[in-house]
C-alpha positions as CSV (number, residue, x, y, z in Angstrom):
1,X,-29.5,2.1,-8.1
2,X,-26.6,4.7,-8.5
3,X,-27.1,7.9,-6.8
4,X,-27.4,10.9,-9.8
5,X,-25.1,13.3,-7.4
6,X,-22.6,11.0,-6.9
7,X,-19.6,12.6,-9.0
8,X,-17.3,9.7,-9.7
9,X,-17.6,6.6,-11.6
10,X,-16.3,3.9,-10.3
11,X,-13.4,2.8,-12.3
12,X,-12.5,6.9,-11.4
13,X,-12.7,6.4,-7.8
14,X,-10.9,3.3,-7.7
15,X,-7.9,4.7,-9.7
16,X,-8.3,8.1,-7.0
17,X,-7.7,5.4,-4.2
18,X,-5.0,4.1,-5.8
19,X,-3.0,7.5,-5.5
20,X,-3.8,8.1,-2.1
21,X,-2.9,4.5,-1.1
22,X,0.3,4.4,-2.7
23,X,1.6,7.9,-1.5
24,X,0.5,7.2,1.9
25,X,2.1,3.9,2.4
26,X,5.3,3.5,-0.5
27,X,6.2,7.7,0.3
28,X,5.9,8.5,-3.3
29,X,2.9,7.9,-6.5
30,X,3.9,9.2,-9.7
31,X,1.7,8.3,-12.9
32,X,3.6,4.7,-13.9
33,X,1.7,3.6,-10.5
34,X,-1.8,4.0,-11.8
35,X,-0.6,2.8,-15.8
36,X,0.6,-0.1,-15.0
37,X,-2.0,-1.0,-12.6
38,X,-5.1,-0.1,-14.7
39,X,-3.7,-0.1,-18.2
40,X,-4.6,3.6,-18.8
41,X,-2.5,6.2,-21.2
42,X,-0.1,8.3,-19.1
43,X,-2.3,11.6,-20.0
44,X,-5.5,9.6,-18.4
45,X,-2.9,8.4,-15.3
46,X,-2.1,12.8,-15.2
47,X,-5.4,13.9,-15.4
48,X,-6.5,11.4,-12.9
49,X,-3.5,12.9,-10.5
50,X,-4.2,16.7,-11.0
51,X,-8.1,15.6,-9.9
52,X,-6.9,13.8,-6.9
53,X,-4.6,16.9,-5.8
54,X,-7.1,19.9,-6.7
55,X,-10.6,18.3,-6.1
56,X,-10.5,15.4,-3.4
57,X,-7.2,16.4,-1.4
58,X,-5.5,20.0,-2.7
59,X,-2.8,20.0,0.3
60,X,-2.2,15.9,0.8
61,X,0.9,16.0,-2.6
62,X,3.5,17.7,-3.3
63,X,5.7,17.4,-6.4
64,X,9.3,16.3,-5.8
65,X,11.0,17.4,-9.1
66,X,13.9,14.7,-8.3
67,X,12.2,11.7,-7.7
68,X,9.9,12.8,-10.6
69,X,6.7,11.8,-8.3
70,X,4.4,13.2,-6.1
71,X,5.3,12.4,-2.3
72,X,2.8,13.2,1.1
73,X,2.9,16.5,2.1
74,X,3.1,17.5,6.2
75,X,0.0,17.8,6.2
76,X,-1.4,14.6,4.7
77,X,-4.5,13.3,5.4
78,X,-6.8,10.3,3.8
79,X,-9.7,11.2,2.2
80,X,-11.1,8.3,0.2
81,X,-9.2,5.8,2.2
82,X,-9.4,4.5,5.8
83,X,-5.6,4.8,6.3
84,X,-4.9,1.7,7.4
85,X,-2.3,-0.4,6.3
86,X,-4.4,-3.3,5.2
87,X,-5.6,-1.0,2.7
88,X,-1.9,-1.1,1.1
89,X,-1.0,-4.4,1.8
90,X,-4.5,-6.1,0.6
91,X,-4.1,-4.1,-2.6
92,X,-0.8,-6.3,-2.7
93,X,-2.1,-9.5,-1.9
94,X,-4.9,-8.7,-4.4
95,X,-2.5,-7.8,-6.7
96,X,-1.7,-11.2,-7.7
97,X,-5.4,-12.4,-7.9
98,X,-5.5,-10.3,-11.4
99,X,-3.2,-13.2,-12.7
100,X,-6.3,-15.6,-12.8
101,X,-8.2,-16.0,-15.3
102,X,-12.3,-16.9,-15.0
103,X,-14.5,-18.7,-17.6
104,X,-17.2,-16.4,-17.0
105,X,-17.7,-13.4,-15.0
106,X,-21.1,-13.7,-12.5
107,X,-19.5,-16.4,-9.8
108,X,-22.1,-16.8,-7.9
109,X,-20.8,-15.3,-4.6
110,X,-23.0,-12.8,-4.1
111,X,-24.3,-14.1,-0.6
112,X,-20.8,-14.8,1.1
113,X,-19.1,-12.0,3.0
114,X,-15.9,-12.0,5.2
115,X,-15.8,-10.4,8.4
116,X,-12.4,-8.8,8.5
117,X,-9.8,-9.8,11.0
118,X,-9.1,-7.0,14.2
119,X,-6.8,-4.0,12.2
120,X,-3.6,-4.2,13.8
121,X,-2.6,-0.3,13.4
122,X,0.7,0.4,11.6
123,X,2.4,4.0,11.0
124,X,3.1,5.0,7.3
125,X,6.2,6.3,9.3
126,X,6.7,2.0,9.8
127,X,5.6,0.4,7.0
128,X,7.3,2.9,4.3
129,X,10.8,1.7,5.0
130,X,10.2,-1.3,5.4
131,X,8.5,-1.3,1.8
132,X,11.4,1.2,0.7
133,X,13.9,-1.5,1.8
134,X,12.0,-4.3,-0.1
135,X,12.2,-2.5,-3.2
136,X,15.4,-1.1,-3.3
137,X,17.5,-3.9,-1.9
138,X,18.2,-2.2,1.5
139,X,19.1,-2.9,5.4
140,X,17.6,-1.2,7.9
141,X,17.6,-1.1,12.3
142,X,14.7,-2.7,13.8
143,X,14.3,-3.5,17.5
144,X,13.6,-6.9,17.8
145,X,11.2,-8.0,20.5
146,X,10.7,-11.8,21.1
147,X,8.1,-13.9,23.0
148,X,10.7,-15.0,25.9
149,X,12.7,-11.9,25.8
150,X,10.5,-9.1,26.1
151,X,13.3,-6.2,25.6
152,X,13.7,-4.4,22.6
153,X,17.1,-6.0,20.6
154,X,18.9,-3.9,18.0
155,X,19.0,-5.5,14.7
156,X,20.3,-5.2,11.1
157,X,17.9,-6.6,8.7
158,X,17.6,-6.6,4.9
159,X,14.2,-7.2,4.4
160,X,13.3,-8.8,0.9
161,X,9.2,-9.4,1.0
162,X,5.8,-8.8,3.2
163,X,4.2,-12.0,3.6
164,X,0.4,-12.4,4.9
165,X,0.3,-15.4,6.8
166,X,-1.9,-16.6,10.1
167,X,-4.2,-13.6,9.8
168,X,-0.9,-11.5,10.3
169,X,1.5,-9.3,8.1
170,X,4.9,-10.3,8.5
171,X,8.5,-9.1,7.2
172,X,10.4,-11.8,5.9
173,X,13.9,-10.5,5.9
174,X,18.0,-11.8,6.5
175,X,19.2,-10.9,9.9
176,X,22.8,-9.7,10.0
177,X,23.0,-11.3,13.8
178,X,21.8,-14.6,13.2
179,X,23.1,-14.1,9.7
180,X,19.7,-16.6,8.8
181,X,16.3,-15.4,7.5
182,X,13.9,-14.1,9.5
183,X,10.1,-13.6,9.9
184,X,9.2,-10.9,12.1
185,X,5.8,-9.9,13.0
């Protein structure tokens, strides 16, 4: 039964998600994010950015004229999201389930749930890099912690893809040390 005062459709509130998700963990959403995700017109993809900044968040965007795209203010906040970093790298993940293709929608699953896994926290302030460095072809310092060596080891890496894997997120990346790929967790 849909609730008469509720003021967003659905497809509205998931494309208002979208923005906040994306600024929050990639640093930047500009209107190509939400047209090539949902295949809307880039007048829908502004509209649906000016409603995000003056009705559900006014002080969580601010325009950056040279990256043409709105990037999180100081002040950010989440509104329609959690702000966890599943969140962003689910929408990944599930990002490639849009690929398949289904005979017929009604599967039949109605009556299974998943119980998510414990949220292991992460920082926009760590995952944005990391995403930044994925995308762009880029090195960045890490301190590398391993199981026998407990202290924190400066490293070099080039990080190339985020991998979900053992209930885990991981970086797969090249280390400049080892000069090998790595997976760190």
């Amino acid at each position: 039964m849909q609730d008469s005062n509720w003021p967003y459709r659905y497809d509205l509130l998931l494309r208002l998600r979208l923005i906040e998700v994306v600024a929050m963990w990639e640093g930047r959403v500009n209107t190509n994010h939400l047209i090539k995700y949902f295949g809307i017109k880039r007048q829908q993809a502004s509209n649906d950015i000016k409603k995000y900044r003056e009705d559900i968040a006014p002080n969580n965007l601010t325009y950056d004229k040279s990256a043409k795209a709105y990037t999180p203010s100081a002040s950010f906040t989440a509104v329609l999201t959690t702000g966890s970093a599943d969140e962003y790298l689910h929408l990944l993940e599930r990002n490639s389930d849009l690929n398949l293709r289904f005979e017929r929608l009604e599967l039949g699953f109605g009556h299974i749930h998943q119980l998510p896994m414990p949220n292991r926290a992460i920082s926009p302030e760590i995952l944005r890099p990391i995403v930044k460095a994925c995308q762009q072809n880029l090195r960045i310092e890490v301190d590398y912690r391993s199981i026998n060596d407990p202290q924190p080891d400066g490293r070099v890496i080039a990080p190339h893809s985020i991998i979900y894997a053992a209930n885990r997120w991981h970086v797969r990346a090249f280390c400049e040390k080892t000069k090998d790929i790595a997976i760190l967790y």
